[in-house]
N, C-alpha and C positions, 0 to 999 in steps of 0.2 A: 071653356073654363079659362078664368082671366086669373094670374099672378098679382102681388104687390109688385109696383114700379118698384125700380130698385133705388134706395136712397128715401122709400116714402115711410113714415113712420107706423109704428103698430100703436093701439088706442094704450096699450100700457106704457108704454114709452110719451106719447102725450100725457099722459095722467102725473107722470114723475115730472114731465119736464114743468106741468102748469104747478106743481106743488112745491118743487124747488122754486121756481121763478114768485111765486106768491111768498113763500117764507125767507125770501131773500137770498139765498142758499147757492149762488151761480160760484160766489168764493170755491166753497168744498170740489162742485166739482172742477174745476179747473187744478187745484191744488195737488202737486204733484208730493208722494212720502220719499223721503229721503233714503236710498238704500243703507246707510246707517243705524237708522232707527227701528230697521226690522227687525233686527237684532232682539232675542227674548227679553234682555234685561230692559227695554225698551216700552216694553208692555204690561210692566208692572203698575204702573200709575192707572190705568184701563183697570189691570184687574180688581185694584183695590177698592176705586169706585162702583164695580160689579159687585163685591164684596157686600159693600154700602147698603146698594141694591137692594140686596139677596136678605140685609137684616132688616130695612124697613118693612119689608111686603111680610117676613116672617114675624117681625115685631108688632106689627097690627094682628096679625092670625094668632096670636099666644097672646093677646091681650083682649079675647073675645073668652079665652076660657080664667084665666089670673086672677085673683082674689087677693087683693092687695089691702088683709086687714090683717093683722097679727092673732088679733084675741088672747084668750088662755090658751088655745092648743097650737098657736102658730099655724093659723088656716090662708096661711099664704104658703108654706112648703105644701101643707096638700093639696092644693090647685094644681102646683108642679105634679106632683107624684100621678094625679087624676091626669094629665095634661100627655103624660108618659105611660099610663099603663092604661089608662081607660076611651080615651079623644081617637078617633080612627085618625091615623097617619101623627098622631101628636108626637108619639117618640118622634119621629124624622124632620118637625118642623122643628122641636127642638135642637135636634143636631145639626138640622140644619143655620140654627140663630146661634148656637151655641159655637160649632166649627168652623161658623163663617166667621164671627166674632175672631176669633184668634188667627184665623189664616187672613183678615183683615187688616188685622195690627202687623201679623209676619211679613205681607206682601208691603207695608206702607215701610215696615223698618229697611228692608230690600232695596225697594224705588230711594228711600232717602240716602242710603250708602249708593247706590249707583249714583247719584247726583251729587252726592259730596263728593267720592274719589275719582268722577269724570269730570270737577270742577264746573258741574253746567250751575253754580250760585254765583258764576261771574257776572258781570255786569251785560245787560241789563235787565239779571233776573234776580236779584237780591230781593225782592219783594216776594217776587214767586213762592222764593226757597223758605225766608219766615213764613210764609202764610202754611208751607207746606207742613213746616214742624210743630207750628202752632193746633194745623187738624190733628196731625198725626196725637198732639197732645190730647186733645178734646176726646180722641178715637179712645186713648186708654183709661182716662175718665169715666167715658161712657162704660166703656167693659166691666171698670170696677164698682159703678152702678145697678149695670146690669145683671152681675152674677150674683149681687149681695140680694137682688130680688128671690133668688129660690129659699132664703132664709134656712137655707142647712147649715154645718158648724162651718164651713167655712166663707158664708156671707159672714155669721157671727163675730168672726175673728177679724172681717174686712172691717167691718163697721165700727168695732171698738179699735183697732189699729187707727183708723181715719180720725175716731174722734179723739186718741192721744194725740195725734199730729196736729189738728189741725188746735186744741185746746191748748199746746204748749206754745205757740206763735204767738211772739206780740199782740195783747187786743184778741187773743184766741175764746176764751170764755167768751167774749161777745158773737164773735163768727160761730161759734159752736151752736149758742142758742139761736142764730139766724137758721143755720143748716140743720141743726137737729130737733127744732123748737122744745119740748119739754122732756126730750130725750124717751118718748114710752116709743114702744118698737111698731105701735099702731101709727105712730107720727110719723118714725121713720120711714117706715116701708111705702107709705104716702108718699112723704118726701123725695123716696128715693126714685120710686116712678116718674112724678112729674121733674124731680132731674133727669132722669134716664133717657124721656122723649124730648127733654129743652134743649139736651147737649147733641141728639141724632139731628132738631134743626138747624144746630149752630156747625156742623161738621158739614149738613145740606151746603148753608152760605159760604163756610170757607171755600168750600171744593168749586162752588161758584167764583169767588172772588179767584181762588188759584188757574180754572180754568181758561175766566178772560185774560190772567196777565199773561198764561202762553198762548191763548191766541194773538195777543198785541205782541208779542217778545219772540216766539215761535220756538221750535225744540233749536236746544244750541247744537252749532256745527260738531263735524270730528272732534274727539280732544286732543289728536294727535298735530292739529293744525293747517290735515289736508282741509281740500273744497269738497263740500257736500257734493253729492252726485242723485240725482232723481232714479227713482227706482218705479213705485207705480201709481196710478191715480187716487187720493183719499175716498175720491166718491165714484163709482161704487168697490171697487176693490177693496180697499185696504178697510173699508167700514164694513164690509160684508165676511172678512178674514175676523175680525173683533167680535162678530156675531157669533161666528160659528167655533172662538173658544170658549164664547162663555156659555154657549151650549155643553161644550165637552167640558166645564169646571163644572155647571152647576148637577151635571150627571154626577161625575163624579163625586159631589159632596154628597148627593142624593145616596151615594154608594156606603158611601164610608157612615154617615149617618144610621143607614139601616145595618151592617155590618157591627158599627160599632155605637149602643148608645150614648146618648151623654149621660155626663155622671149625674148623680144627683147624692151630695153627701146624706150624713146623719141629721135628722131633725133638729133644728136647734131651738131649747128650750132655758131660758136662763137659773134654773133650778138644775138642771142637770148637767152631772160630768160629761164632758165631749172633749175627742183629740183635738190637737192643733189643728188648725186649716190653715194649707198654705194656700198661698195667693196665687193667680195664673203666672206660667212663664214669663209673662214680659214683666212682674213687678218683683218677681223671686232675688235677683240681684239686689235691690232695695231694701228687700226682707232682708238679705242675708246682712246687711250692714246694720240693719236697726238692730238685728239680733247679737251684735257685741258687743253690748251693755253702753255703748255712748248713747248721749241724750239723742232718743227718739226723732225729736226735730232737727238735730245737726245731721242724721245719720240719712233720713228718709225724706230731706226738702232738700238743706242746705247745700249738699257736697253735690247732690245729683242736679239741684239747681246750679249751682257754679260750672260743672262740666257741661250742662247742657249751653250755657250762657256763652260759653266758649264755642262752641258750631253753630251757635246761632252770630256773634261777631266775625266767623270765619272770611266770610268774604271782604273783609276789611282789616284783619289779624294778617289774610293770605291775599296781598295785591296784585301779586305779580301776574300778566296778561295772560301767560299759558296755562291751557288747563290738562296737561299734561301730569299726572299724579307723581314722576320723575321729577316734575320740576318746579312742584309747592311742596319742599320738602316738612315743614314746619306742619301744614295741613296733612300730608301722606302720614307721617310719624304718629301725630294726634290719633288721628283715626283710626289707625291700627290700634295701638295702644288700650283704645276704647274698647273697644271691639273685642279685645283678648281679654279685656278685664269685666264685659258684660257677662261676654260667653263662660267664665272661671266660674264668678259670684252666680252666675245661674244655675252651672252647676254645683257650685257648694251650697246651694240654698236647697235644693232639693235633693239632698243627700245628709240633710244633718235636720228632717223633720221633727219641728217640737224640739229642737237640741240650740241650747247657745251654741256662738262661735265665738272664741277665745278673740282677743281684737289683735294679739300675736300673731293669732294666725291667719287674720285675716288681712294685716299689713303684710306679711313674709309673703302669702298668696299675690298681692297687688305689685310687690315688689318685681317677685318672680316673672309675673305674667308681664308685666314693663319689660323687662330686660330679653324676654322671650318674645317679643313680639316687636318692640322699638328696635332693633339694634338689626335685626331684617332690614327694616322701613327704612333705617338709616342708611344702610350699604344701598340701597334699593333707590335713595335719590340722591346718594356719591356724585351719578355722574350725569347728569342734564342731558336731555336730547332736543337738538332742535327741533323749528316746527317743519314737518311732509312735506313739501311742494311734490306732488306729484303730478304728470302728464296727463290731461285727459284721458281716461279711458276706453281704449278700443272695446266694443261690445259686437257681438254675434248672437243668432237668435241659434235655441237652443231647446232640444227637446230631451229630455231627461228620461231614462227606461222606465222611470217609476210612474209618468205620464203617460210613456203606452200602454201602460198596465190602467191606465184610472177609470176606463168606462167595467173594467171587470172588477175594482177595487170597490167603485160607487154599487154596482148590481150586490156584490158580497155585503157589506153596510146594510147597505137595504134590508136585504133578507136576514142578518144581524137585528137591525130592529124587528121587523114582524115578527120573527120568533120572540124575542124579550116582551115584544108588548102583547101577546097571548097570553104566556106565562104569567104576567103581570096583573092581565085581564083575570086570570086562572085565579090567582092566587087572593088578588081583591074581593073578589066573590066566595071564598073559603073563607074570609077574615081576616086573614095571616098577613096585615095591614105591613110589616115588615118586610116580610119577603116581597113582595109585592113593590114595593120601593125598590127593593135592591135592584128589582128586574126594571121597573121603568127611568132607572136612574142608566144600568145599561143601556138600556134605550133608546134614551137623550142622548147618550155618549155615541152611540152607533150613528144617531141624528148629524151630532154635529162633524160629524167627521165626514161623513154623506157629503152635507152641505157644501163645507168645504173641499172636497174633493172637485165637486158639482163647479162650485166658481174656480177652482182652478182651471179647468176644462173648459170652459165657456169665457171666462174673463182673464185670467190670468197668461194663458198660454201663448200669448204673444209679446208678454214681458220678459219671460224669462230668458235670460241671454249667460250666458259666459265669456269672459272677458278673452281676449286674442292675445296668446302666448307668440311671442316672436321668437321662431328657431333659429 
């Protein structure tokens, strides 16, 4: 009985080497990730595009069942409704387009705060960072295209909100008739589709275009000023760690989807009385401004285009070389400020449904929330710190107790899935197309945690080190 030589390759290991070497790919694995970058706030830009992901392949699957005519009875919400009670697993592909949709925009609003208060829009990623704001724009576009597709009361309300907006703009009755053509809700709801999938490939190209300029420009260092330090390989590690979150998110949406459905409001039929519909969370601020009686278009373009205008000039309003949020005081203050005045009007917007807001009290709100939040920001960059020069750091290898535990933690997982995907098995076979999610969304999540367990233990465990404390 003859051994492999030692040092001689196994045919899967040839396999990877001749596929990276063919697709050009020797970059990645040499590329060492910066022990900075591990950091979660780090992995938001990943998840978002997982996000992406998660609504394309669900966006083609609910456009196999969609009926995108209006008619007399609005036979485009019952598509939805068939799509939700009748379609095996349709509630969950819904929730799943539907929760990804919003935790898409929430992760992309996250990553662009991590990147504006760590200053990584200094130079030489100013391009990066508009291109970033600009998807992040198209993302919520798309959203309010997307949800006006279920044509319950509150697409209703989005549509005709849209078309005041956009008909009170200079030249607007012309735009109007370009976007709405003859205004019958059979054009619309047309309309609105082939917007909905032209804006999902213009978000495709940006992310493209954003992608190559960090690969040319690369993640920016510290903000504190120290030297980046290497932490583990991109290929395969740190690309196999990416894997195996988006295993453990997309379980988890698969969870919450069956747990909780999406909504799907009241039919909306233009003959009949229906509540307000309010808009999703991230346009509720907006809403709440349109809603104190100032003109429509100052309220819900103007003011929120101007403040937007302003973080998009940021890196040229805020020159100074540190990106130290201490020490761009002008940019920390802004930010905050924002931030406090998003979070207000979001909540005053969905607390005062169907109800004006008095513009008193929506200036004394702005006021407030300015002085509560700037005058922090202010004391907060008083006093400048220089930049880290720190000493190389001493590193030690290191085995962590949670790692002696990990061939008993991988065996538990395991057996975590087999159970959920019987159940699963069990329950798909009864009908009960929800439950049945809930269990294989467990599943997934048992999956990915496996997984990564698995590469820690094999890949990871000779990275891990802690740093040598001097007594």
């Amino acid at each position: 009985m003859t051994g492999r030589i030692k040092g001689e390759k196994s045919c899967l290991s040839w396999l990877v080497d001749w596929f990276i070497d063919r697709l050009g790919m020797e970059e990645f694995t040499s590329t060492m990730v910066w022990r900075h970058t591990l950091h979660p706030v780090y992995s938001l830009g990943g998840l978002t595009t997982l996000m992406f992901v998660i609504q394309a392949i669900t966006g083609l699957m609910l456009l196999m069942f969609y009926v995108p005519v209006f008619g007399e009875t609005n036979m485009a919400y019952d598509s939805v409704l068939r799509i939700s009670e009748e379609v095996a697993y349709g509630s969950i592909i819904r929730g799943l387009h539907f929760y990804g949709a919003n935790l898409m925009v929430l992760i992309a609003v996250l990553h662009f705060l991590r990147v504006y208060f760590m200053g990584s829009y200094k130079r030489p990623h100013e391009v990066t960072y508009i291109v970033g704001i600009l998807t992040g724009l198209t993302a919520i576009v798309a959203g309010v295209t997307g949800y006006s597709l279920r044509m319950d009361h509150v697409a209703g309300e989005a549509i005709r909100i849209g078309n005041t907006l956009i008909t009170g703009m200079p030249g607007g009755k012309t735009l109007a008739q370009i976007i709405y053509g003859t205004g019958t809700f059979d054009e619309i709801v047309g309309r609105y589709l082939a917007y909905h999938i032209t804006l999902a490939g213009l978000i495709l190209l940006l992310m493209l275009v954003h992608f190559f300029s960090i690969h040319q420009h690369h993640v920016s260092p510290p903000y504190d000023g120290s030297d980046p330090e290497p932490a583990v390989p991109f290929f395969p590690n740190h690309i196999l760690t990416e894997a195996a979150a988006a295993f453990v998110v997309i379980g988890a949406l698969i969870v919450v989807a069956a747990v909780f459905p999406a909504e799907l409001g009241k039919k909306f039929l233009p003959t009949k009385e229906l509540p307000v519909g309010q808009p999703e969370w991230y346009l509720m601020a907006v809403y709440a401004g349109i809603k104190t009686g100032v003109d429509p278009v100052f309220a819900g373009m103007v003011v929120p285009g101007i403040l937007l205008l302003i973080f998009v000039l940021m890196p040229w309003i805020d020159p100074a070389y540190s990106r130290h949020p201490r020490n761009r005081r002008i940019a920390t203050i802004y930010g905050a400020i924002m931030v406090g005045e998003f979070i207000a009007f979001t909540i005053y917007g969905m607390l005062t449904p169907g109800e004006q807001i008095p513009l008193i009290n929506a200036l004394t709100v702005a006021f407030v929330v300015a002085l509560i939040t700037g005058i922090p920001a202010a004391r907060y960059t008083s006093k400048p710190v220089p930049p880290v020069r720190r000493k190389p750091v001493k590193r030690v290898r290191h085995t962590p107790l949670v790692l002696e535990w990990g061939k008993y933690i991988f065996v538990l997982l395991l057996l975590v899935q087999l159970v959920t995907t019987v159940l699963g098995i069990q329950a798909h076979l009864q009908g009960t197309y929800n439950l049945a999610g809930f269990y294989f969304g467990l599943s997934i999540i048992a999956f990915g945690w496996a997984f990564f367990t698995a590469k820690v233990i094999l890949l990871d465990a000779k990275y891990i080190t802690r740093p040598v404390t001097s007594s």
